[in-house]
N, C-alpha and C positions, 0 to 999 in steps of 0.2 A: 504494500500500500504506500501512496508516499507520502511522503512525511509530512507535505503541508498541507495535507487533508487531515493526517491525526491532530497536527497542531490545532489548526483551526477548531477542530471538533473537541479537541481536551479544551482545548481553555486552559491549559494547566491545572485542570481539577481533574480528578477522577470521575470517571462516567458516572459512578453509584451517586458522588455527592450533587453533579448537576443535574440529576435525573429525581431528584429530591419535589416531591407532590406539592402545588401551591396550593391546593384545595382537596375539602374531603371529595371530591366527586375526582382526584386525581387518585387519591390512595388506592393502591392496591391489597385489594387483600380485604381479611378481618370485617368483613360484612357484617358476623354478628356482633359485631361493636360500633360502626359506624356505616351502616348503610339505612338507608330513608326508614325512618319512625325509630330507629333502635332509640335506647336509654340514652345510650354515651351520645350520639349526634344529635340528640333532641334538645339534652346538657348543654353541648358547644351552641346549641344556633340560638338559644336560648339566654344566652350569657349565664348559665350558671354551673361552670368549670369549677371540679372540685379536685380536692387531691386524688391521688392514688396510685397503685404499683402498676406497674406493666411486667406480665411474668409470658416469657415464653423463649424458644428457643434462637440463637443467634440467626440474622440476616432476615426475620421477619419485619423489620419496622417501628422498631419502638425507639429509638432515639428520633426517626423520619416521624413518626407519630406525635412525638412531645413537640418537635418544631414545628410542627402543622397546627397542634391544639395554640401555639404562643401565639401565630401568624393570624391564624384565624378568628380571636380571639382579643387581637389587638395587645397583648400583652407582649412585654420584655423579656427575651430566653435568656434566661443562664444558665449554665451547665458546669459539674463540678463532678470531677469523677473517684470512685471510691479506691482506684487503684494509686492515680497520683495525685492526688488533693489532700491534704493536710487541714489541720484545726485553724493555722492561720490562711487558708483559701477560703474554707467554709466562712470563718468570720467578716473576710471582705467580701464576699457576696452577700452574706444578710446586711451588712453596710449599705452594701447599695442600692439593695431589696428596697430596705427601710427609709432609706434618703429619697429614694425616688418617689416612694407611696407619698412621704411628707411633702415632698417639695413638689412633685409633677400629677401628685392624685391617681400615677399610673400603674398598675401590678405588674407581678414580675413571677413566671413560669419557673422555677426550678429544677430541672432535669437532673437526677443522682444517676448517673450511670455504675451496675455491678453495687447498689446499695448494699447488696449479703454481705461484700465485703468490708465493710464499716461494723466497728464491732458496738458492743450494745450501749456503752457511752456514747459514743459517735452518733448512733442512732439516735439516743433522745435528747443529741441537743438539738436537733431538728422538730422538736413538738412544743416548743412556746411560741415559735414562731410560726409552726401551722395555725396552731391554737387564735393565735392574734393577728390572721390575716397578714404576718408579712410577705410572704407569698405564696401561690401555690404549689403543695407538693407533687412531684412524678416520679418515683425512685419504677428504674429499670432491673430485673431480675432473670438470670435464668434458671436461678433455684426455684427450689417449692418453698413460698414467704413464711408456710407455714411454719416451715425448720429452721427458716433463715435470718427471718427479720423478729424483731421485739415487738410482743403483743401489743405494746402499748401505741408502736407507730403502726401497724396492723387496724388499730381501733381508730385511729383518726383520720385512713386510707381506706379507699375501695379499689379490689383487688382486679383488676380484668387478664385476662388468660387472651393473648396472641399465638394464632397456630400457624404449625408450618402451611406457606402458602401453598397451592393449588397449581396443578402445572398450568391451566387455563390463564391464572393469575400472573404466573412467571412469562406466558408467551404474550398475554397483553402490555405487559411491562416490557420489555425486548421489543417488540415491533412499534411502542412510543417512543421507545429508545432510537430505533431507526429512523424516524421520522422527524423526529421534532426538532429545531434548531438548536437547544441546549445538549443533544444528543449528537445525530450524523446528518441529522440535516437532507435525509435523503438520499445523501451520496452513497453509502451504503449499500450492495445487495444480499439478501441471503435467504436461502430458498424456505420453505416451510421446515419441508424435512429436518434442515440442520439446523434452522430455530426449535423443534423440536426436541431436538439433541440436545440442546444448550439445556432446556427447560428441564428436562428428565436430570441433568446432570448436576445441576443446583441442588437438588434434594431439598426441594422447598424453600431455597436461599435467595431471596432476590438480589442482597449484595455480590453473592456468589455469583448467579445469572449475570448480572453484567460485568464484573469482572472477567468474566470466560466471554464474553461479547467484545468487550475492552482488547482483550490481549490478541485473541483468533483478528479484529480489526488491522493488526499489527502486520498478521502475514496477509490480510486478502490483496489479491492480482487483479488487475484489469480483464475482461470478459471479450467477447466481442465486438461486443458495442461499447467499449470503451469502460463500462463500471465498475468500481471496484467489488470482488464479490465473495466472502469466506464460502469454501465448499466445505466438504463433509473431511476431505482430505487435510485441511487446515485443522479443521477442529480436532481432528485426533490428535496433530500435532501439540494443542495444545491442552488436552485434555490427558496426556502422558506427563506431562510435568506439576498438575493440579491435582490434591488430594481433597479425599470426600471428607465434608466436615462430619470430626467426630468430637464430641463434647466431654474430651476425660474430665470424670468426677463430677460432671452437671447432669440434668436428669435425662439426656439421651442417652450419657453413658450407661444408667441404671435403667433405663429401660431396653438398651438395648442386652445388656448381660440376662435382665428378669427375661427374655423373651428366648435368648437361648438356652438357660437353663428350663425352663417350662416346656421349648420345642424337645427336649430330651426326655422332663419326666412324659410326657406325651406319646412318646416312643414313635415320633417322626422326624426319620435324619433327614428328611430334605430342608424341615425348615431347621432344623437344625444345623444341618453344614451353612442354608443360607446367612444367619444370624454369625458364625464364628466368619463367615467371608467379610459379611460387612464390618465389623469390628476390625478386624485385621485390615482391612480394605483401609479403614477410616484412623488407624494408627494406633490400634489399642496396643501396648505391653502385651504380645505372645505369652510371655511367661505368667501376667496376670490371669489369660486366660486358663495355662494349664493349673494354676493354683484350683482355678473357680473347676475346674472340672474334676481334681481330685475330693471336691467339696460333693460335686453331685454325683460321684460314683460311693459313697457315701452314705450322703443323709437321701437319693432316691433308688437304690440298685444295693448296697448291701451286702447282706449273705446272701441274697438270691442270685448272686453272680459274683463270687469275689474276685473274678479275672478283671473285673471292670476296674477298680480300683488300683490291682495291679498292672494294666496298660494305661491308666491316668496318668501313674507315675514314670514307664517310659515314655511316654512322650513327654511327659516336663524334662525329665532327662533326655531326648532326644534334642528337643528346642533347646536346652544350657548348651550342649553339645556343639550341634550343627548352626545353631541359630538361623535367621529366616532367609530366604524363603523356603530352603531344605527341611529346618525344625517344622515348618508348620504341615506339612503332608502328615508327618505324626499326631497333631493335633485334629486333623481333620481326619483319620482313623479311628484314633479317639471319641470324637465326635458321634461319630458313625456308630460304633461300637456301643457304645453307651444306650443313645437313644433306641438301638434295638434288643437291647438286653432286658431281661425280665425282672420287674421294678418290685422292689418294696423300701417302706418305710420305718422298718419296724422298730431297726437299731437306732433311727434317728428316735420315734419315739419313744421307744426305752431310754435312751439317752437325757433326751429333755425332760422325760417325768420324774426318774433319778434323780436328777440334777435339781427339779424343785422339790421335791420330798424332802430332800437335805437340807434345802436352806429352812426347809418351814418346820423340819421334825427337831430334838432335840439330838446331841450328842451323842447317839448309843454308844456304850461300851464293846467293844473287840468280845465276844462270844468267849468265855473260858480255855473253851476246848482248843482257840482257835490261835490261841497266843504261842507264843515262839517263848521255849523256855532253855536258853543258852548257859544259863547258869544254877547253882542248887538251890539259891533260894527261892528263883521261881517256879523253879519244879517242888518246890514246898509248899508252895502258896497255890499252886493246882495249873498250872500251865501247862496246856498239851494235854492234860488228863482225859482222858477219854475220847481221844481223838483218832479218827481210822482211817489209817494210812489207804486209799482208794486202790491202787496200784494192789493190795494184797488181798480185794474183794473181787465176789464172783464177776467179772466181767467187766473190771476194773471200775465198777461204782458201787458205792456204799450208800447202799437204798435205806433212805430213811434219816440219811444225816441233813442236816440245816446249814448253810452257811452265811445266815441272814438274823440281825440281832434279834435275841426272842420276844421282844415287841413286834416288830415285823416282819414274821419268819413268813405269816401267810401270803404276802406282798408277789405279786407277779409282773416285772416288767418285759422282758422280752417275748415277744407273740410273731411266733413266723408265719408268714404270708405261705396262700397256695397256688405259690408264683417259684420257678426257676428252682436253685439248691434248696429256697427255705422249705420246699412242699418234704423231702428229705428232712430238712432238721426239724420241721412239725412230727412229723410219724417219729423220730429222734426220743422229743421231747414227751409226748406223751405216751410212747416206752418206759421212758425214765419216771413219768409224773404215776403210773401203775403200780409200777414197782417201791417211789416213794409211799403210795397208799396201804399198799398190803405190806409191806416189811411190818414186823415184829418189833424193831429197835426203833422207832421214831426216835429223832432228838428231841421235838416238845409233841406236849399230844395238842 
């Protein structure tokens, strides 16, 4: 392309930022927030803008959203971010908040961008000055505010939820993009198809979208009649050097891990292999994942398949090994393996019920029988005493013994499933649980 077509068309701004909505009828996106009768646009046209968060995932529009509510609203934007903004930023913008309500009668939009990360100080110096009208709040989120933010700025904010955009939304946005003079002005060609592409490849990201529009701009060539025109061949080219947004530690991250772990308990590796691709795809830590999968070989597979657990851990040991892209074939073996193995729970709930019984039950004492008597005076005091070595009973168990304090000797936690080995270790255990019935010697009655 040449270059003084892109100049002309940057402006020296980036596309994303000149492609920035003068009006709600320009917003993309988020209809059920701001399209004809909703709450929030009935608010803005109404003059009665109130605070609140904006929670949703990156490249939807919520700092383009806070600019549009100040624009449209006649108010002053300031913006102050929770990454690099300090106690003395924050206090010269309420400075100015305040000076200007005094002196100009005017308000003033406050944009907190990534407010989770302002810790809970930080957060409530922000509420006397909601409180008293110094200006309006907008804290930006892509946590859940629930976990994130202080109830108390929570109570003084309404919450709205921004979703990933719509591919329809992304190819409206892209073909404004082409047309408009703040855009290409037309100069521009490119076909549906590879607008299509663009759109699919965003993952719902409109800053995304036009950044991959922005850069593909870079290589497109003259046509035959003269246009400049990104084909599908350009796009690839620059669709190899762009990664798919992945959200480590924000809630795509966890949604996207809840979604592979579930396609596993489910026992469908298609969606399963899908889920570890896009993670991997999107730059998870490999080895986080094979963490997470020694977890669901585990608390969902079990005894009902102990191979599961132990191929969880070669391929974490393969991925330390080989590392990617060779470690992750292992992982995706893994993967595979898991979700078609025969599922149970049992050990996870055994596990978890144990684990509370102890915190809520008292103390018990180590059973007599059960003590370890290394020396004479505790083989005095009765340690060991009557205790039957298993190994020297019919069939190496000793029907009738207890290994469970005699307050809760009748206690049952582990129950096999009649799924995979545990259907074996159920016919096991109630062999054992017969022979505990009828023996002669119970340890309690």
């Amino acid at each position: 392309m040449q270059d003084s077509l892109f100049a002309e068309a940057a402006g020296f701004r980036p596309l994303a930022a000149r492609m920035r909505p003068a009006t709600l009828d320009d917003y993309v996106g988020q209809a059920h927030l701001v399209g004809p009768g909703k709450p929030l646009r009935r608010a803005v046209e109404q003059g009665q803008l109130h605070s609140m968060i904006l929670w949703g995932p990156p490249g939807v529009g919520k700092t383009t959203f806070a600019q549009l509510l100040a624009n449209v609203s006649d108010l002053s934007f300031e913006t102050v971010s929770a990454v690099l903004s300090g106690v003395k930023e924050i206090r010269a913008v309420v400075e100015r908040a305040h000076n200007r309500k005094q002196s100009q009668g005017r308000d003033t939009l406050l944009f907190v961008d990534e407010v989770h990360r302002f810790n809970k100080s930080q957060q409530d110096a922000f509420l006397p000055h909601i409180e008293d009208g110094t200006f309006i709040f907008v804290g930006a989120t892509t946590e859940n505010p629930s976990f994130e933010l202080n109830s108390a700025l929570l109570s003084r904010t309404r919450v709205y939820v921004l979703k990933n955009l719509e591919e329809e939304d992304i190819l409206r946005l892209l073909r404004r993009a082409l047309v408009a003079e703040e855009g290409f002005g037309g100069r521009l060609r490119v076909e549906d198809d590879v607008l299509t592409l663009m759109a699919s490849a965003s993952g719902g990201d409109a800053r995304r979208a036009l950044n991959i529009l922005e850069v593909a701009a870079d290589l497109a060539e003259p046509d035959e009649a003269g246009n400049d025109r990104i084909t599908a061949d350009q796009l690839e080219q620059v669709m190899q050097t762009s990664l798919r947004r992945f959200d480590k530690g924000g809630d795509v991250f966890y949604d996207q891990i809840s979604a592979l772990h579930k396609s596993v308990r489910g026992s469908d590796p298609d969606g399963s292999l899908y889920w570890l691709c896009r993670m991997l795809d999107g730059g998870c830590d490999p080895l986080y994942v094979a963490r997470r999968l020694v977890r669901i070989a585990s608390e969902d597979i079990g005894n009902a398949d102990p191979r599961a657990l132990q191929l969880s851990m070669e391929a974490w040991d393969a991925q330390e090994r080989l590392g990617s892209p060779e470690g992750e074939l292992a992982l995706a073996q893994a993967v595979t393996y898991l979700a078609m193995a025969p599922k149970s729970n049992a050990v996870y709930k055994a596990f978890n019920q144990c684990m509370a019984d102890i915190r809520q039950d008292p103390d018990y004492e180590v059973p007599v029988h059960l003590r370890n008597a290394p020396t004479k005076l505790m083989k005095s005091m009765g340690y060991g005493d009557s205790y039957r070595y298993a190994h020297d009973e019919p069939e190496g168990f000793a029907a009738g013994e207890s290994y469970l304090p005699e307050a809760i000797h009748q206690r049952r936690y582990y129950e096999p499933v009649n799924r995979g080995l545990e259907i074996k270790l159920a016919e096991k255990r109630q062999r054992l649980d017969s022979r505990n019935a009828e023996s002669p010697r119970k340890r309690y009655s």
